[in-house]
Structure formats: C-alpha cells, structure tokens
Gaussian input, Z-matrix of N, CA and C with variables (Angstrom, degrees):
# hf/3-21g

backbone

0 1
 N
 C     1     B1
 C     2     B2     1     A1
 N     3     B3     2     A2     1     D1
 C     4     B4     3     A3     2     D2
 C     5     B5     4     A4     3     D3
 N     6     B6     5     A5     4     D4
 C     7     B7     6     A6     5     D5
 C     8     B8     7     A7     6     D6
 N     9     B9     8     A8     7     D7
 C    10    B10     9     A9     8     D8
 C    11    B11    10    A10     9     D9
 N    12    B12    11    A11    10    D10
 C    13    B13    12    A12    11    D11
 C    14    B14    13    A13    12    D12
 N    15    B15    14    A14    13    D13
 C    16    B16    15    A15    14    D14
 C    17    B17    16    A16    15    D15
 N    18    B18    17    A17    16    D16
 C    19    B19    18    A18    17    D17
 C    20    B20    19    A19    18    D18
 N    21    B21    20    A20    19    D19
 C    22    B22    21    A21    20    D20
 C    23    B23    22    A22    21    D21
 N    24    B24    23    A23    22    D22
 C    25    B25    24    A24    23    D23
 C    26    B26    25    A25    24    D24
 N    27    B27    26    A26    25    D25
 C    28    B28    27    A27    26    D26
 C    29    B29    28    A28    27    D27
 N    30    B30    29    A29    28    D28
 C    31    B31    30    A30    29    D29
 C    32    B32    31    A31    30    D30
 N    33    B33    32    A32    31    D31
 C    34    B34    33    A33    32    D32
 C    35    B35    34    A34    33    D33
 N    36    B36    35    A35    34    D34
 C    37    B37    36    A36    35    D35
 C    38    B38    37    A37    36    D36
 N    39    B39    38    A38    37    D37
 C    40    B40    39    A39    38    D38
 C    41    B41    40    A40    39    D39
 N    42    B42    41    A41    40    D40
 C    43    B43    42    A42    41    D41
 C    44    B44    43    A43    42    D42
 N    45    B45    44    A44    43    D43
 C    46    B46    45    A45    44    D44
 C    47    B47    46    A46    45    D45
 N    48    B48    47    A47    46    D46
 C    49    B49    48    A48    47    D47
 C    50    B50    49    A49    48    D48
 N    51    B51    50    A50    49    D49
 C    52    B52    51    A51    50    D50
 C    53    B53    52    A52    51    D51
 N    54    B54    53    A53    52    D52
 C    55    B55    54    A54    53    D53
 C    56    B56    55    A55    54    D54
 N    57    B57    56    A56    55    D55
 C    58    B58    57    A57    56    D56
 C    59    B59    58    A58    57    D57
 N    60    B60    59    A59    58    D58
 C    61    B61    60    A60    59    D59
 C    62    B62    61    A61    60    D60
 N    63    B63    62    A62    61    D61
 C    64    B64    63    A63    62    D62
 C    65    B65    64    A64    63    D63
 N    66    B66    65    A65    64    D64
 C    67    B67    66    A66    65    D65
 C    68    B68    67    A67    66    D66
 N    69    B69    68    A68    67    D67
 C    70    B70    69    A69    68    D68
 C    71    B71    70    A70    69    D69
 N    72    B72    71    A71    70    D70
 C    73    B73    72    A72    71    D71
 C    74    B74    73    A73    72    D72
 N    75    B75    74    A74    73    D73
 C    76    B76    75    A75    74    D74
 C    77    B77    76    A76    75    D75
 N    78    B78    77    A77    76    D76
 C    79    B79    78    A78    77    D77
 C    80    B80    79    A79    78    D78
 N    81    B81    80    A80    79    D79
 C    82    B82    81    A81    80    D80
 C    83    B83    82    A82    81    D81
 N    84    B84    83    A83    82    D82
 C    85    B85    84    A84    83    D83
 C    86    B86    85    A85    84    D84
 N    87    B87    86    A86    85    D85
 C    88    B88    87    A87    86    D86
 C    89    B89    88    A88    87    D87
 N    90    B90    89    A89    88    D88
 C    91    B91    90    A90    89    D89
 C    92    B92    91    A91    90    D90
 N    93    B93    92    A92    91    D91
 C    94    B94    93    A93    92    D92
 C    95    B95    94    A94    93    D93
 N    96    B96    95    A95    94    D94
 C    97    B97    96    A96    95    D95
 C    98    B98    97    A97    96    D96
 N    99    B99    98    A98    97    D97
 C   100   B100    99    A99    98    D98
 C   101   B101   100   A100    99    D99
 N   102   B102   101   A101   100   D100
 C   103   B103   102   A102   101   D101
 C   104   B104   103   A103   102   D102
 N   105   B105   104   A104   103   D103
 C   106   B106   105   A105   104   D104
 C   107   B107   106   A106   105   D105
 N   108   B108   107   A107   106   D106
 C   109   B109   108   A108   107   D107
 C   110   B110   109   A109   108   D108
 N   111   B111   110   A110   109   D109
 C   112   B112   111   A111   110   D110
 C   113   B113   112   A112   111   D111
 N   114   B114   113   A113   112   D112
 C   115   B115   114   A114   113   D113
 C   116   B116   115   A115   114   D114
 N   117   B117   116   A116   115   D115
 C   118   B118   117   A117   116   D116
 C   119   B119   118   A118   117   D117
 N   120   B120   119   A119   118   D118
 C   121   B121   120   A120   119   D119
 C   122   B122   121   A121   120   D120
 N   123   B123   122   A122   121   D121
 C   124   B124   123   A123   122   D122
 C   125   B125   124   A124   123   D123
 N   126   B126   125   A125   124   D124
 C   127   B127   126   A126   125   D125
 C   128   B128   127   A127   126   D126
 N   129   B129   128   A128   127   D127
 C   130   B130   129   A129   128   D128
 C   131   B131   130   A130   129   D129
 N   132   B132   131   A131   130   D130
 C   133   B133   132   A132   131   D131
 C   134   B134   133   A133   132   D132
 N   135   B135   134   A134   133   D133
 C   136   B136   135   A135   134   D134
 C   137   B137   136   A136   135   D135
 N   138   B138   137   A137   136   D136
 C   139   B139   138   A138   137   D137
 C   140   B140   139   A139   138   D138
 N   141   B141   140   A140   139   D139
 C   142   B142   141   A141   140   D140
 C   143   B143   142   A142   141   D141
 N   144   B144   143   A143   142   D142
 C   145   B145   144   A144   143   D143
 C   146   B146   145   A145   144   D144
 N   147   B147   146   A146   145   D145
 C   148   B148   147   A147   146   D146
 C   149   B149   148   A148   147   D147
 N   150   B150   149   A149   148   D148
 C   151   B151   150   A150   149   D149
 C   152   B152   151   A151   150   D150
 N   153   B153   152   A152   151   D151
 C   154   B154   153   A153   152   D152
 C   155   B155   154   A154   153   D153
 N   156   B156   155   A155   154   D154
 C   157   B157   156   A156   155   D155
 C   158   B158   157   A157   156   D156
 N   159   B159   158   A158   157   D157
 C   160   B160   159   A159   158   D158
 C   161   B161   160   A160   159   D159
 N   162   B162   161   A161   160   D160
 C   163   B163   162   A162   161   D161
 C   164   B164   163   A163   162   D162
 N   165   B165   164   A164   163   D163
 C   166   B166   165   A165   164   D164
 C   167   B167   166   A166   165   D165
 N   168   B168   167   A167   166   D166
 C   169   B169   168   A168   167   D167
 C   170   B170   169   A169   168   D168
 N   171   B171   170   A170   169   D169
 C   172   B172   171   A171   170   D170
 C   173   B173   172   A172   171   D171
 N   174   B174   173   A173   172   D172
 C   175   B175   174   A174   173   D173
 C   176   B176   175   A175   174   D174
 N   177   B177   176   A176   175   D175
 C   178   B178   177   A177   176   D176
 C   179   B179   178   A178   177   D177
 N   180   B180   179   A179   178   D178
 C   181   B181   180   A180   179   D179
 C   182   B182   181   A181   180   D180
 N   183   B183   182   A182   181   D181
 C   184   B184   183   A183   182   D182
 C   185   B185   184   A184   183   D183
 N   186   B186   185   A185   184   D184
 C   187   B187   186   A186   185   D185
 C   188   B188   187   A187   186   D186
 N   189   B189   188   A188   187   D187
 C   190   B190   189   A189   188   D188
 C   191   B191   190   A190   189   D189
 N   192   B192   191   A191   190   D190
 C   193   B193   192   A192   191   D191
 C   194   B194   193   A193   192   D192
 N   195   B195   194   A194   193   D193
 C   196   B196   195   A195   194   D194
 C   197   B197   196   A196   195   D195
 N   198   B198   197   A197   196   D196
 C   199   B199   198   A198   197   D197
 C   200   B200   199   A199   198   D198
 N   201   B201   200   A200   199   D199
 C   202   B202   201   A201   200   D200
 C   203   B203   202   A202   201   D201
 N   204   B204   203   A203   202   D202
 C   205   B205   204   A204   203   D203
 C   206   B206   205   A205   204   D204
 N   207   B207   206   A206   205   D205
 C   208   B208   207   A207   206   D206
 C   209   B209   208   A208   207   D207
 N   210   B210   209   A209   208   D208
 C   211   B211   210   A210   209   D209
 C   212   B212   211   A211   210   D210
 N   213   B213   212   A212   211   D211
 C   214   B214   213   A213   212   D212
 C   215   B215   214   A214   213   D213
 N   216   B216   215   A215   214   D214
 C   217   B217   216   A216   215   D215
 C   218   B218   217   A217   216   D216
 N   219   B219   218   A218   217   D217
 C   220   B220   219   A219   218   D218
 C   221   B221   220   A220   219   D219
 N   222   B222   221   A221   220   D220
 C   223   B223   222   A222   221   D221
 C   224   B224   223   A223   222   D222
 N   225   B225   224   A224   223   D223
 C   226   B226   225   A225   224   D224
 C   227   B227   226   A226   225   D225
 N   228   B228   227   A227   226   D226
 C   229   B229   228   A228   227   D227
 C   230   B230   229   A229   228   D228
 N   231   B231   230   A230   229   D229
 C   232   B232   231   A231   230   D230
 C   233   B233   232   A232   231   D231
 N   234   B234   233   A233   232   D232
 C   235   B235   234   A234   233   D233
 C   236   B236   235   A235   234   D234
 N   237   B237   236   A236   235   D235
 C   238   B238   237   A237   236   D236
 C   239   B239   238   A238   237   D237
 N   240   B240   239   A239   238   D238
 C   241   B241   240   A240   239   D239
 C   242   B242   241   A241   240   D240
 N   243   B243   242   A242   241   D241
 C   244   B244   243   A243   242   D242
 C   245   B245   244   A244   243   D243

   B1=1.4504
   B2=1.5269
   B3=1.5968
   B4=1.7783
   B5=1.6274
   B6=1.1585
   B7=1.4120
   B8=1.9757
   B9=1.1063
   B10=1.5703
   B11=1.2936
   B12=1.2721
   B13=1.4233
   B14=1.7651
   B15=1.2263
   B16=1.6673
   B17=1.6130
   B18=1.1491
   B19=0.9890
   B20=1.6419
   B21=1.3973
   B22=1.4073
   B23=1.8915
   B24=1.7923
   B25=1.7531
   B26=1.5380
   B27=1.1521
   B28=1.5095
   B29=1.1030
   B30=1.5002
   B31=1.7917
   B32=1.9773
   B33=1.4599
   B34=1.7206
   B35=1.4885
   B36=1.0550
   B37=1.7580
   B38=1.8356
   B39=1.0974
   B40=1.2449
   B41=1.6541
   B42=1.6030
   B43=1.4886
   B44=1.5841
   B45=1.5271
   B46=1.2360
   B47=1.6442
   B48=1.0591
   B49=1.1993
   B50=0.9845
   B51=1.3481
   B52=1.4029
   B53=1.9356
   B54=1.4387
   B55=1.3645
   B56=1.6286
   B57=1.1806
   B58=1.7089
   B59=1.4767
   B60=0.6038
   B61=1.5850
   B62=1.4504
   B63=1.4369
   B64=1.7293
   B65=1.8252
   B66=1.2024
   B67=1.8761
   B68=1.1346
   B69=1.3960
   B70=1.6463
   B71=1.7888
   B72=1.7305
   B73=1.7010
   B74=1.5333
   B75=0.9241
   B76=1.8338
   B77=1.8955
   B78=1.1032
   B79=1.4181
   B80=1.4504
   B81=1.2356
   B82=1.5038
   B83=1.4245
   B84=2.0090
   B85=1.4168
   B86=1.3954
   B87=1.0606
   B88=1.6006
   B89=0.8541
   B90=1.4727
   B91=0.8597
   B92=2.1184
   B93=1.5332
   B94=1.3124
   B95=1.4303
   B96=1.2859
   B97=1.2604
   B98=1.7230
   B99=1.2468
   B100=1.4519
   B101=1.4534
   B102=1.0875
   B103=1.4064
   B104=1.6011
   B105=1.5037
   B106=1.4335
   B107=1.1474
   B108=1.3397
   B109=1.6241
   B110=1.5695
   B111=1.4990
   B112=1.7059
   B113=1.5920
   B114=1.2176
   B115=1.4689
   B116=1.5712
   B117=1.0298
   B118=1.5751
   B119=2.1724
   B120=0.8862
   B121=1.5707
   B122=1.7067
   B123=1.3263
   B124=1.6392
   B125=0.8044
   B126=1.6680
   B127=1.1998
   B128=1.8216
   B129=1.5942
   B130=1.6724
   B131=1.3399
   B132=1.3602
   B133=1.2258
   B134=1.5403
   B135=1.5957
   B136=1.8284
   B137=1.5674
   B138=1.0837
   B139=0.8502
   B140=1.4819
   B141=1.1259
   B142=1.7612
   B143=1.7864
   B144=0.8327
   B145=1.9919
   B146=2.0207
   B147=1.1001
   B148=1.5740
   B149=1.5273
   B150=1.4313
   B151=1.4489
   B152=1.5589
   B153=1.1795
   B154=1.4738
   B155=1.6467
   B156=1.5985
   B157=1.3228
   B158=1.4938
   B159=1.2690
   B160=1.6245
   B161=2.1521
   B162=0.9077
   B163=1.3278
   B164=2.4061
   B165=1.2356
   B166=1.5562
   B167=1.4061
   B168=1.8743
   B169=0.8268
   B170=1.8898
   B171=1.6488
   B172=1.0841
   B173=1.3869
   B174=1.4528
   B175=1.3075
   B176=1.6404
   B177=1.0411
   B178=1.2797
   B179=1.9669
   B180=1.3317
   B181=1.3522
   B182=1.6438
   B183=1.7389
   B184=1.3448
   B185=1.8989
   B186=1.4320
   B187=1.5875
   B188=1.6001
   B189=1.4088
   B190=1.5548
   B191=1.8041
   B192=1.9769
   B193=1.1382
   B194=1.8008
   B195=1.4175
   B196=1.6979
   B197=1.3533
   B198=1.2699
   B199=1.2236
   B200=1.8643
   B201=1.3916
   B202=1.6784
   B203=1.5094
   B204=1.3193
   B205=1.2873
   B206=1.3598
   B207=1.1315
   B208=1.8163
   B209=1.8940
   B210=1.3213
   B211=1.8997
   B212=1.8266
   B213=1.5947
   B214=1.2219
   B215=1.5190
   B216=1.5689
   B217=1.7155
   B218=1.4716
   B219=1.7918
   B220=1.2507
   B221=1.5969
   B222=1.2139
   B223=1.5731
   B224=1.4488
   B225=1.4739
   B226=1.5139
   B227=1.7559
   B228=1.1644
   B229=1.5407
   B230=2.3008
   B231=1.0592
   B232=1.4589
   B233=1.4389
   B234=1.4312
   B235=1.3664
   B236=1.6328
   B237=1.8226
   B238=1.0035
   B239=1.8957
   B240=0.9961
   B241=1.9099
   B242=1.6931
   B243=1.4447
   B244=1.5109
   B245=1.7693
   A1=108.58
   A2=101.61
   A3=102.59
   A4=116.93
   A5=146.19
   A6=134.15
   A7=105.25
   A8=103.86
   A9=114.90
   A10=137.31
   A11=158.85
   A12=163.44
   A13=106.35
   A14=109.19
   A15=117.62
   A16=114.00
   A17=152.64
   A18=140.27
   A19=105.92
   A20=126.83
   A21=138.61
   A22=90.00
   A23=120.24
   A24=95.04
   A25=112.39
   A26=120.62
   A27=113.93
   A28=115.75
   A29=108.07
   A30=123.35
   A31=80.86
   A32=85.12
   A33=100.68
   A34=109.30
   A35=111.91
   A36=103.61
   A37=107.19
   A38=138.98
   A39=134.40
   A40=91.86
   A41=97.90
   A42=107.27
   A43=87.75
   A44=124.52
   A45=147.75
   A46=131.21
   A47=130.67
   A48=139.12
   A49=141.12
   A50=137.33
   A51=110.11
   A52=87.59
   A53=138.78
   A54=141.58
   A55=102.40
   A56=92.15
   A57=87.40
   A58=123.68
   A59=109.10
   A60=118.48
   A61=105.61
   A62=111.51
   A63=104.83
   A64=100.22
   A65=108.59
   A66=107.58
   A67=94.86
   A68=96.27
   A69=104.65
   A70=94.11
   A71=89.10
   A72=90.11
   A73=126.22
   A74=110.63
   A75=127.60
   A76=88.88
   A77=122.32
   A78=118.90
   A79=123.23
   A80=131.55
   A81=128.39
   A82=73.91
   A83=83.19
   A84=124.94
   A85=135.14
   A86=132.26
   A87=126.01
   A88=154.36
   A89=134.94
   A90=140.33
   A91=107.99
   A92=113.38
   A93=124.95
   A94=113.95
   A95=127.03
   A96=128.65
   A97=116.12
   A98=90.94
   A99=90.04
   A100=121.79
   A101=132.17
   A102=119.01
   A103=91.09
   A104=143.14
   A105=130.52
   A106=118.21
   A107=134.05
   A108=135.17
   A109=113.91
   A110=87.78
   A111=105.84
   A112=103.14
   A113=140.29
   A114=132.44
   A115=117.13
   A116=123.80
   A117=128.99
   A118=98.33
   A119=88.71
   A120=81.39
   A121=98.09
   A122=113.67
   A123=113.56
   A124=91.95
   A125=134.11
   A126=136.09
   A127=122.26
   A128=90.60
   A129=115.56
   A130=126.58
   A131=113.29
   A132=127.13
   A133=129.15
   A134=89.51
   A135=85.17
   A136=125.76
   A137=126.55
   A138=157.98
   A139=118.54
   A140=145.34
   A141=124.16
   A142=82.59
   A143=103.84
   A144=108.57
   A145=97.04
   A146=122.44
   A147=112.51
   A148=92.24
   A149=113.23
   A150=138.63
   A151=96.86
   A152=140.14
   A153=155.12
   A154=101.86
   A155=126.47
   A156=131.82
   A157=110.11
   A158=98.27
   A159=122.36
   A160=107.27
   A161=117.49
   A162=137.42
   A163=91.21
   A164=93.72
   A165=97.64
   A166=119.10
   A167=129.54
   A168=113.82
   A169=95.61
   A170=118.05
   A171=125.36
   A172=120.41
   A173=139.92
   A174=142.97
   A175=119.17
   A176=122.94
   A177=116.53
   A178=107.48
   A179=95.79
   A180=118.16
   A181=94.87
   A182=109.36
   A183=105.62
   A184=108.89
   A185=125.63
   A186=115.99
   A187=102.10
   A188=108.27
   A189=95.83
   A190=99.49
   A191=118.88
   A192=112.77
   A193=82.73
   A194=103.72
   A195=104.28
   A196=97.68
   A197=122.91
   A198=131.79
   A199=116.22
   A200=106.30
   A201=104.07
   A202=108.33
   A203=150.25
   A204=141.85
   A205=128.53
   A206=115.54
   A207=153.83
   A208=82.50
   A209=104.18
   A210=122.23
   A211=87.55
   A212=142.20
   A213=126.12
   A214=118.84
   A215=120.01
   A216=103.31
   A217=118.98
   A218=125.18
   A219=126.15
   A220=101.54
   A221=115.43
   A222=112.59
   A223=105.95
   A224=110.58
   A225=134.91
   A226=102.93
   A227=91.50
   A228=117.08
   A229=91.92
   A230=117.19
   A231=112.23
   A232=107.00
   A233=130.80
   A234=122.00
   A235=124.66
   A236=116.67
   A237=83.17
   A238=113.28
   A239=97.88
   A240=96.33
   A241=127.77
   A242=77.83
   A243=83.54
   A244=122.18
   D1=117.42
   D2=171.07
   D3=-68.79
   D4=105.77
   D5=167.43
   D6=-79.87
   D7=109.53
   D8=151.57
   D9=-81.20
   D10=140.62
   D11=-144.97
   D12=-147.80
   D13=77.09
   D14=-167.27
   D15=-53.62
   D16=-155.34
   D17=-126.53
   D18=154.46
   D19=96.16
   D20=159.78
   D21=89.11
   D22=8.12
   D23=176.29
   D24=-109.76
   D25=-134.54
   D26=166.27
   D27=-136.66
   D28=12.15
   D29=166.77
   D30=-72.43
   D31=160.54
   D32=171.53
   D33=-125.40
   D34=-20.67
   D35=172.65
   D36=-153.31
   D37=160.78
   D38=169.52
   D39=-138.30
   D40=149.02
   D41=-169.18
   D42=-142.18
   D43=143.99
   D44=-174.43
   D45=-161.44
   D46=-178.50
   D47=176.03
   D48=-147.61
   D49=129.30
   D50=-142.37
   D51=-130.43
   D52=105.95
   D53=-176.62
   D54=-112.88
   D55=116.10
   D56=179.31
   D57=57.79
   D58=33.33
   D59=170.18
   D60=79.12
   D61=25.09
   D62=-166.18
   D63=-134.66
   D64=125.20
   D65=-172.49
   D66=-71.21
   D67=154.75
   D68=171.56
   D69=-156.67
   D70=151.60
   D71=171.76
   D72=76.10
   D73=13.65
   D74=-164.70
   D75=-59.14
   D76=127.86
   D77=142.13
   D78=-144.18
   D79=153.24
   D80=-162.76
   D81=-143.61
   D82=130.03
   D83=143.40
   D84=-65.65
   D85=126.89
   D86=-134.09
   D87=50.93
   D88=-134.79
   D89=134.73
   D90=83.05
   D91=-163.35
   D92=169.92
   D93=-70.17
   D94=98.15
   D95=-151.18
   D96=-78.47
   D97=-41.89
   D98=171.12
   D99=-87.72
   D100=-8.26
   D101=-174.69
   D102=-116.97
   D103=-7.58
   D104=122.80
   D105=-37.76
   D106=-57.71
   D107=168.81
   D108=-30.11
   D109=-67.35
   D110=-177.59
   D111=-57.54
   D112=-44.53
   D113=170.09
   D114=-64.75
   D115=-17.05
   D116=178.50
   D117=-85.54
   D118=-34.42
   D119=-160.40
   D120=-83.11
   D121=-22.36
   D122=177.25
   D123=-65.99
   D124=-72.36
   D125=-129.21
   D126=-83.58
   D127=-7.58
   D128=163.46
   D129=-40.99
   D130=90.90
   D131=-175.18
   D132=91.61
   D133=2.34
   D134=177.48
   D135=-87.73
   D136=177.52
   D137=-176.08
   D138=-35.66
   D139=87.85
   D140=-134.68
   D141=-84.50
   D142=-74.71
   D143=-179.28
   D144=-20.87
   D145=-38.27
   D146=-157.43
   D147=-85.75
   D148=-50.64
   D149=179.85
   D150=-37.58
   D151=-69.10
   D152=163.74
   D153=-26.68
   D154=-83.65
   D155=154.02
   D156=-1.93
   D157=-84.42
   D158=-159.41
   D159=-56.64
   D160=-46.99
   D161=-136.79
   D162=-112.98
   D163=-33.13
   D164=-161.05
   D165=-73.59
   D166=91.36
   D167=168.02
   D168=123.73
   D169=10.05
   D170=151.94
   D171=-47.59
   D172=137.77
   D173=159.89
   D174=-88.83
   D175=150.57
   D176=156.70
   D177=-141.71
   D178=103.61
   D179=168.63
   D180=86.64
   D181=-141.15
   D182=179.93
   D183=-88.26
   D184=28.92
   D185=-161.33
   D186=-94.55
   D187=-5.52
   D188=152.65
   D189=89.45
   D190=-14.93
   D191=-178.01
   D192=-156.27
   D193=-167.37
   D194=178.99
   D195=-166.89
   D196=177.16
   D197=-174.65
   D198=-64.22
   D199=-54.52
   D200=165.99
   D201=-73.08
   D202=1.96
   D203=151.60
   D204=-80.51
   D205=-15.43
   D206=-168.52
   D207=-87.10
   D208=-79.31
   D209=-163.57
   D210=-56.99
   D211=-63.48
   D212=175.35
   D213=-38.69
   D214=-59.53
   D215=-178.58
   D216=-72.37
   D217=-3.70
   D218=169.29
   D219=-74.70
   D220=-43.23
   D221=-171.98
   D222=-54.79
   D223=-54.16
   D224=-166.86
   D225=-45.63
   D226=-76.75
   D227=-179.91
   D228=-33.17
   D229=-62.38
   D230=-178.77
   D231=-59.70
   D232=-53.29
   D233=167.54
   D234=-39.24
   D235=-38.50
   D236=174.14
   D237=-92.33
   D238=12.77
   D239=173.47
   D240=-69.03
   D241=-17.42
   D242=-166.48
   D243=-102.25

C-alpha cells in the first residue's frame, strides 16, 4: 500500500496500489467525499501511466492543484521509482 500526503487540497492522505501497472484501492482521507468516491471507483484498475495523462494537472478553484491532480503526481512519483 502506497500512502500519499497531498499538498494545497483538503484530502489529507491518499493511499493506493499500484499491481502491474494497474491502480487499485485508491482512497482519500477527507476531503469531498463523494466525488473522491466517484474518482476512486473510475480510476479502478486503470492504467497508472494513462491515470497520470488523464488526471495530471486538474484544478480545483484557485489552489493551483486538486485532489485527482494531487493522486496523478503520487502515482507518477511511484512510476518513476520503480
């Protein structure tokens, strides 16, 4: 299990998994609960490389990053570790 620590949202940690190149298990602490929900359950099983693409560089309001842009550079950041 990856634990992440987000940065400018009001999630407080995001935790995931990354098996074969495919996320699994995404959940965020805090934050907008249901449309965190709703981003965990899309993002179930995809593609971590597409997930990055797709997800990288979302805003929410003026914070300059957002909760699925936060979960792309946590994914990222493990892609390049590995």
């Amino acid at each position: 299990m990856i634990e992440y620590k987000p940065k400018g949202t009001c999630s407080t940690k995001i935790t995931f998994t990354i098996d074969d190149n495919k996320i699994h298990g995404v959940c965020f602490k805090h934050g907008c609960e249901g449309n965190l929900s709703g981003i965990s359950k899309l993002v179930e099983g995809m593609d971590a490389e597409e997930l990055v693409k797709t997800l990288k560089g979302i805003q929410c309001g003026r914070r300059g990053t957002s909760c699925p842009d936060q979960l792309a550079i946590a994914v990222a950041a493990q892609l390049e570790h590995a």
